[in-house]
N, C-alpha and C positions, 0 to 999 in steps of 0.2 A: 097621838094625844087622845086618845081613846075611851079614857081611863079619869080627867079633869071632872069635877066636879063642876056643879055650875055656876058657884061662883068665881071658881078660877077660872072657869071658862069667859066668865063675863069682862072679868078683869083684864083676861086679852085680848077679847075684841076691844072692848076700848080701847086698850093701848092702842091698839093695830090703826082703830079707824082715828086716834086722834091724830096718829102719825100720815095717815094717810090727807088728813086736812091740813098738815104741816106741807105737805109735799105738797100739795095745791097749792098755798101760799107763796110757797118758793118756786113754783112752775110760774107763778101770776108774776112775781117779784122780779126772774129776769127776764116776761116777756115785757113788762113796762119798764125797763130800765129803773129796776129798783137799787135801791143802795148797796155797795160791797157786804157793810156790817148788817146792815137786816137779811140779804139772804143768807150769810153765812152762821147767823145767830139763829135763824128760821132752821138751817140744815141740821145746825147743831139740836136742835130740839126732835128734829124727826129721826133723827141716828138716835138719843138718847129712849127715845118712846120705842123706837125697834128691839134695841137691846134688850131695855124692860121685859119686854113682850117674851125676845129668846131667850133669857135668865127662867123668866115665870114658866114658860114651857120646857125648860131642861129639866129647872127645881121639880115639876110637876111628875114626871120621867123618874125622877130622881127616887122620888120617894114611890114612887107605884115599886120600880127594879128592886128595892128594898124590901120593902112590904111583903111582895108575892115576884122575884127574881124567875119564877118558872111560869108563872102567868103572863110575866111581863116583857117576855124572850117570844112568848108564842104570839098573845096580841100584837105586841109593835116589830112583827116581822124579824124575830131575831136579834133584836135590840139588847144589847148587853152594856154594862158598865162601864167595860173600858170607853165600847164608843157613847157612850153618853159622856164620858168623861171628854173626849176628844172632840165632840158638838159645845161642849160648855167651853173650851179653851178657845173653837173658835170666833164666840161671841166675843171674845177677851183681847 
């Protein structure tokens, strides 16, 4: 991810850190014997803020390997299409 400008980049920390305060929520929720549906609605919300995050950094990817596909082979370590293609299905 090399190549994010900064507001995409900013866009995923956010994501990342509000996921990561979702996970605190849900760590707090069953060490006090929180409710089935709050942690699982809490889980549900930090899977979704993950995703977000690894959609925005595939898309991100996505378009640098378009762009400049020889620049974008050399900086992200030989990064090609296919496997960007195959990092995007894993999100899925």
């Amino acid at each position: 991810m090399r190549k994010a400008d900064p507001e995409t980049q900013r866009r995923i920390l956010n994501r990342l850190k509000r996921a990561r305060g979702q996970l605190d929520g849900v760590i707090a929720a069953v060490e006090n014997d929180g409710s089935c549906r709050d942690i699982v609605t809490q889980l549900a919300a930090v899977s979704t803020a993950l995703d977000r995050a690894g959609f925005t950094i595939v898309s991100n990817a996505m378009k640098y390997c378009i762009t400049d596909p020889e620049e974008a082979a050399e900086v992200e370590d030989g990064l090609t299409t296919e496997e960007l293609e195959k990092l995007f299905l894993a999100l899925s």
